[in-house]
N, C-alpha and C positions, 0 to 999 in steps of 0.2 A: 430095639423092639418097641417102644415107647412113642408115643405121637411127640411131635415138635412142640416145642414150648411157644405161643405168640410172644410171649414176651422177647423170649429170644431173639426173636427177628426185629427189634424195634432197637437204633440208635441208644446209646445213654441220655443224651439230652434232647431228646423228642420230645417236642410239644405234648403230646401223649400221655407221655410219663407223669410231665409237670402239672398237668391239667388233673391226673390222679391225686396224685401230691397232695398238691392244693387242697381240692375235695377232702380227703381226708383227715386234714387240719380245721376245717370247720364245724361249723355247730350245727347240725342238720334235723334239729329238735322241729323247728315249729315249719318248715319241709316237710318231714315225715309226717309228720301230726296232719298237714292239711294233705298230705297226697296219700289215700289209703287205698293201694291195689287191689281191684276185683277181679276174681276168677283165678284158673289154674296158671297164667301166665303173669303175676305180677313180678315188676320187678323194680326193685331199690330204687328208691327217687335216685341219691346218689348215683347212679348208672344211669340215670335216664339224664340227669346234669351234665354228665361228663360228655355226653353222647353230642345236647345241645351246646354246649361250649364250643366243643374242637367242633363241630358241624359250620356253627357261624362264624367261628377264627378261621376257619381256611375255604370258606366260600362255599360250606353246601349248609345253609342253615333249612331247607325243605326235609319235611321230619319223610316223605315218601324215601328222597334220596340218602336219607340216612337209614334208612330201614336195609334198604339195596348197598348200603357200604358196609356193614354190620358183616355181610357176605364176602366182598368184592374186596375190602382194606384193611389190612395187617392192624393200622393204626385204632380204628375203630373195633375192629374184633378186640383189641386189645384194651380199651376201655370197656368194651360191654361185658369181659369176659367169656366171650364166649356165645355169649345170649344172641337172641334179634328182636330184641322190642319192636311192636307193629307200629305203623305212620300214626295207628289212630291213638296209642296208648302216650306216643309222644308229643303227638299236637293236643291232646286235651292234657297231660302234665303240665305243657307251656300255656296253655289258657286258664288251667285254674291254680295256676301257682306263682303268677303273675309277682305279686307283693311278696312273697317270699325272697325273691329276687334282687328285691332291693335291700333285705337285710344282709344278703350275701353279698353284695357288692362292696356295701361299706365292709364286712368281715375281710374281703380281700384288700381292702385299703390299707384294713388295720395291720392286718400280714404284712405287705409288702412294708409300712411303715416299722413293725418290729423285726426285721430282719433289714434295713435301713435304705430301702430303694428307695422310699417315699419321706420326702423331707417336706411336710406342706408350708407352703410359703405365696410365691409368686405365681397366679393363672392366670392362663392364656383365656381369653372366650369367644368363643365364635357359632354361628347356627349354618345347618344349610337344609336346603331346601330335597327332602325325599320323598316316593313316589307312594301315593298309597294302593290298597288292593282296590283301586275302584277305575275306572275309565272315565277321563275326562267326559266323552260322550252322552255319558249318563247322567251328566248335572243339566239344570232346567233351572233356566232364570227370570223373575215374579216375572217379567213382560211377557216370554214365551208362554207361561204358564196362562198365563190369562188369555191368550189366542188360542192356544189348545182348549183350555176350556169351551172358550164361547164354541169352535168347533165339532167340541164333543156334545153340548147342550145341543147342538141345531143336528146333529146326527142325529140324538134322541128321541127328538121330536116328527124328524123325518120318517123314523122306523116307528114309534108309537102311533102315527097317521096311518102307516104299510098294517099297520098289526087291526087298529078298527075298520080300515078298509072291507067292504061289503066285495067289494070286487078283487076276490085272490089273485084274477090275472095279473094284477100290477106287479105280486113279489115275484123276483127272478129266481128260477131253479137255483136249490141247493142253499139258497139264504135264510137262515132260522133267525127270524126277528126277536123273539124272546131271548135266546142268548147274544145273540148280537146288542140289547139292550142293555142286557143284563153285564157284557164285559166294558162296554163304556161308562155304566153306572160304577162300576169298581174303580175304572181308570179317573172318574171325574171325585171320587172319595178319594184315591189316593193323592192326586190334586191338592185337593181340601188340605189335606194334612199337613200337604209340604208349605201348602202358604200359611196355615198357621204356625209351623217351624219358624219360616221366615220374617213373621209378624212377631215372635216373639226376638228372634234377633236385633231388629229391628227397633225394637222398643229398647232392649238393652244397651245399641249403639246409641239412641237418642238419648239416652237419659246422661253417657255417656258424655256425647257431644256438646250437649245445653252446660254439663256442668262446666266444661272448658274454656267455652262460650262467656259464660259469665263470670268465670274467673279473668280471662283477657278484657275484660270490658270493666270489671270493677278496678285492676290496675290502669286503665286507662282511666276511669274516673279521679281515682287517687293522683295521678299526675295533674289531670288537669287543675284539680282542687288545689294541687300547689304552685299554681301556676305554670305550668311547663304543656307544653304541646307533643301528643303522644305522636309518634313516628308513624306513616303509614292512612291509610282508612280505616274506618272501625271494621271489624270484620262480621260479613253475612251472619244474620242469623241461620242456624242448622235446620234442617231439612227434615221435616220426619216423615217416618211410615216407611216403609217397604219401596226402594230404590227399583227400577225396571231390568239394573245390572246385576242386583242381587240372587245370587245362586245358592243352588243346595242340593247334594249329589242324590239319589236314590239310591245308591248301593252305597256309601258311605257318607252320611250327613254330616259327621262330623269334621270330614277333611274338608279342605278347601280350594278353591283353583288359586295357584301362586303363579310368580315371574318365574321360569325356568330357562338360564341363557338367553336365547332371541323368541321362547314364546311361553306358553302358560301350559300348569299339568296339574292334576288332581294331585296335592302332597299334605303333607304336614313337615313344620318348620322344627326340628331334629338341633337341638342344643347341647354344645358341650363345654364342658372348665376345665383345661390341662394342664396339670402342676410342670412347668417349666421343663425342671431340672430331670424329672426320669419319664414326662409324656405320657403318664396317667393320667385317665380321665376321672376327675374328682368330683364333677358332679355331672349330671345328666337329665333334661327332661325335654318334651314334647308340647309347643304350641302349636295352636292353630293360626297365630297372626304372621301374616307374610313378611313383616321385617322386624327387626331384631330391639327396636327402639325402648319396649317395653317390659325386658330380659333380664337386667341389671338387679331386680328387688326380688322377684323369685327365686332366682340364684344364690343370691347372700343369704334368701332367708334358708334354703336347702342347707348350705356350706356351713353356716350359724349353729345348725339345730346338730348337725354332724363334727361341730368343732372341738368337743369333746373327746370323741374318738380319735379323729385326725387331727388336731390341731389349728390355730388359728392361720387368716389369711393375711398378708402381710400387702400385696400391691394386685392388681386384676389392670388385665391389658384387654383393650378389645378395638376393634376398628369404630370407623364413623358410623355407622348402623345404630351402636348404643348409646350414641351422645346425645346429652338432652343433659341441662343443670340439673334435675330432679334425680339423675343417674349419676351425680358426679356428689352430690348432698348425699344420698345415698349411703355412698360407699364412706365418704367419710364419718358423717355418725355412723356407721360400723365402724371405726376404726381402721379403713382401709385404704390404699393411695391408690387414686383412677388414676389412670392411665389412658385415657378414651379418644383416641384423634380424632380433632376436630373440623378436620377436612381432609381432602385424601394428598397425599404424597406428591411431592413434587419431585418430578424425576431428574437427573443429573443436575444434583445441587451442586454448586459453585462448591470447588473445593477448597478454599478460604473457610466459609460458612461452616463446614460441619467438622472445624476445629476451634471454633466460637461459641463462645457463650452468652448468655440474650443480656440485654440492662437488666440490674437489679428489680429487684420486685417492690410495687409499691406498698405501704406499709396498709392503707387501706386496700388493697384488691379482693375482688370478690373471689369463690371457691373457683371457680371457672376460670377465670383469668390466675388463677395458683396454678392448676392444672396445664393452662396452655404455656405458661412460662415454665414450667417443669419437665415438659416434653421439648423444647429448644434447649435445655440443658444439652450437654452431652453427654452425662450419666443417664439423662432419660430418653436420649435419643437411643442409648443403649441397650437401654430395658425392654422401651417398645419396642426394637428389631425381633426380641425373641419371638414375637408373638404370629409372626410369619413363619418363623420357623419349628411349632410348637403344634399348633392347633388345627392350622394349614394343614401339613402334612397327617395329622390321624384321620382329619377328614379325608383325606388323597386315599391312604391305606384300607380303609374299611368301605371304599365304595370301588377301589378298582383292585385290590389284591384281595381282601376280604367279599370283595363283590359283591356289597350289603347297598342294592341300590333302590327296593321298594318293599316296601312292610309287605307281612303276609298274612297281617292280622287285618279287621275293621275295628273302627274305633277307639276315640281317644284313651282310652286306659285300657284296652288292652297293647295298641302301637307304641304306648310310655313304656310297657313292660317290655316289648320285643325290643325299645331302642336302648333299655337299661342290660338285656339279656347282650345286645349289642357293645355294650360298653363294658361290660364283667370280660364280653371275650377279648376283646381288644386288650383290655388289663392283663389276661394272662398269658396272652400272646406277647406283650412288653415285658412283661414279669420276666419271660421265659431267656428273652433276649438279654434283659439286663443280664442275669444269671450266668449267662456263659460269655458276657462281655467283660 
């Protein structure tokens, strides 16, 4: 006589479950605190978590399609209880509880670490390339800008001559010259805006560029002061001001056009650190620079500030994208063994060679040359295999089984939040697995 239990109908070890679980071992203090329900339909942050968790763990992170699964899935009716939180109550939880997020993420670290899935040690790192909510089409670059402009200037003038014009005959039926003025005067401020965007980038790259600039040129002087002849030509002085290639999206300024396979798309560069051994992501964040070169010292310092909780890092793998001495010095004042390859792989090594071991090390070599004699070991050709098989694949899993393949957010901090919401699920989606493995 009784209605059916939801629970009933869900697996023992459903993602589900586990995702409740979890939630309920947490500290959902300063969650609650900033997410305070208005109106007759509030409901539990905790339920609105669980809801975006399993949502972006199994490929429906749209808070619309999760409203319509609340109905439609056993799994979901079974975390909301019963309820149907509306799209809107979900996509503003996820926008203003952004930072919250990230407390909860390190909290599931720390779980997984005391029930011992997570042993921190050895990270994989890798970045790739994700789409943002914006359309390539919509970016405009200083030189375009500057032809539209002059375009729109000589429009203006053309229609303020039609508007003093003594002789109405000239304007053609149906053309209102005043708002016709009136929307290109909007379109040539918003203009205005984007090239002072751009002029402020711009300046930021330069100051950027000059400093690099005369750092390579001061070590060239120091050579030559000791007699030696620097390798090369001196290099160009840097370029300032606003490039004619320079772009800047209108619907999303903060992204940027990157390399995607054989051509380019509105994205942000999406970073991760995956402890080896159980393929958690241990740290996570979101830049705007298209390759990976500059990665290495944000990361440590994220992993640093979290070493506490989780524990120290002991070696960091990552392909040639992050090599630069400055990333290999790095890591070791942290106290950590790069592992950075320094050119890409050479395919069907001689099978002699990768039962060899390199010459000894010189007793003077620099960090970099430690490095590259460490990776010919064979204990280090060993290490660095993991790292294809680690980091590689979580990225494989959350863009084609997870189908996490463009933000749904704009802008940089609120797209960190959805890539870290991204990486909480992915956590307990491994959590889940480890568990019944």
């Amino acid at each position: 006589m009784f209605p059916p239990s939801v629970e009933d109908w869900l697996p023992e070890n459903h993602l589900a479950r586990f995702i409740v679980e979890v939630i309920d071992r947490l500290d959902l203090t300063e969650l609650t605190r900033q997410y305070a329900g208005r109106g007759s339909a509030a409901h539990h942050p905790a339920v609105l978590l669980g809801l975006l968790m399993y949502g972006y763990a199994t490929g429906l992170p749209s808070s619309r399609k999760i409203e319509r699964a609340t109905y439609d899935s056993v799994a979901f009716r079974y975390i909301a209880a019963n309820t149907h939180p509306d799209h809107d109550t979900l996509a503003a939880f996820r926008r203003r509880c952004g930072a919250q997020f990230e407390q909860l993420f390190v909290q599931v670290l720390m779980l997984a670490r005391e029930i011992g899935m997570l042993k921190l040690g050895r990270i994989a790192v890798d970045g790739s390339k994700i789409k943002t909510d914006a359309s390539r089409h919509s970016a405009l670059s200083w030189g375009h800008i500057k032809k539209i402009e002059a375009q729109l200037q000589q429009e203006v003038k053309q229609l303020m001559a039609l508007a003093e014009s003594e002789d109405r005959k000239q304007v053609p039926d149906g053309l209102d010259v005043p708002q016709e003025i009136a929307r290109r005067q909007e379109r040539l401020a918003a203009l205005d805006e984007a090239k002072r965007k751009l002029e402020e980038r711009a300046r930021e790259r330069d100051t950027q560029a000059q400093a690099e600039y005369e750092s390579k040129m001061a070590k060239r002087r120091v050579k030559r002061e000791a007699g030696r002849k620097p390798g090369g030509k001196d290099p160009e002085p840097p370029t300032s001001g606003p490039q004619d290639k320079d772009q800047i999206n209108l619907t999303d300024e903060e992204s940027r056009i990157m390399k995607v396979g054989g051509g380019f798309d509105q994205c942000y560069n999406a970073q991760a650190a995956v402890e080896t051994a159980s393929m958690l992501i241990v740290g996570s964040f979101i830049t705007q620079a298209g390759n990976d070169s500059r990665q290495i010292e944000p990361l440590l310092e994220m992993l640093t500030e979290r070493q506490e909780q989780l524990g120290p890092i002991s070696q960091v793998l990552a392909d040639t994208g992050y090599f630069s001495a400055a990333n290999v010095a790095a890591c070791e004042e942290a106290g950590i063994v790069p592992m950075i390859a320094m050119k890409r792989e050479q395919h069907h090594v001689p099978v002699l060679d990768r039962f060899t071991e390199p010459p000894p090390l010189p007793q003077d070599a620099s960090l970099v040359e430690a490095m590259a004699h460490r990776l010919k070991t064979k204990t280090g050709r060993a290490d660095y295999a993991l790292r294809k098989q680690t980091v590689e694949p979580v990225f494989g899993i959350v863009k084609h089984v997870m189908k996490f393949r463009q933000f749904l957010v704009r802008g940089k901090q609120q797209v960190a939040h959805e890539w870290n919401l991204v990486a909480l699920a992915w956590n307990l989606k491994r959590m889940n697995a480890l568990k019944m493995a």
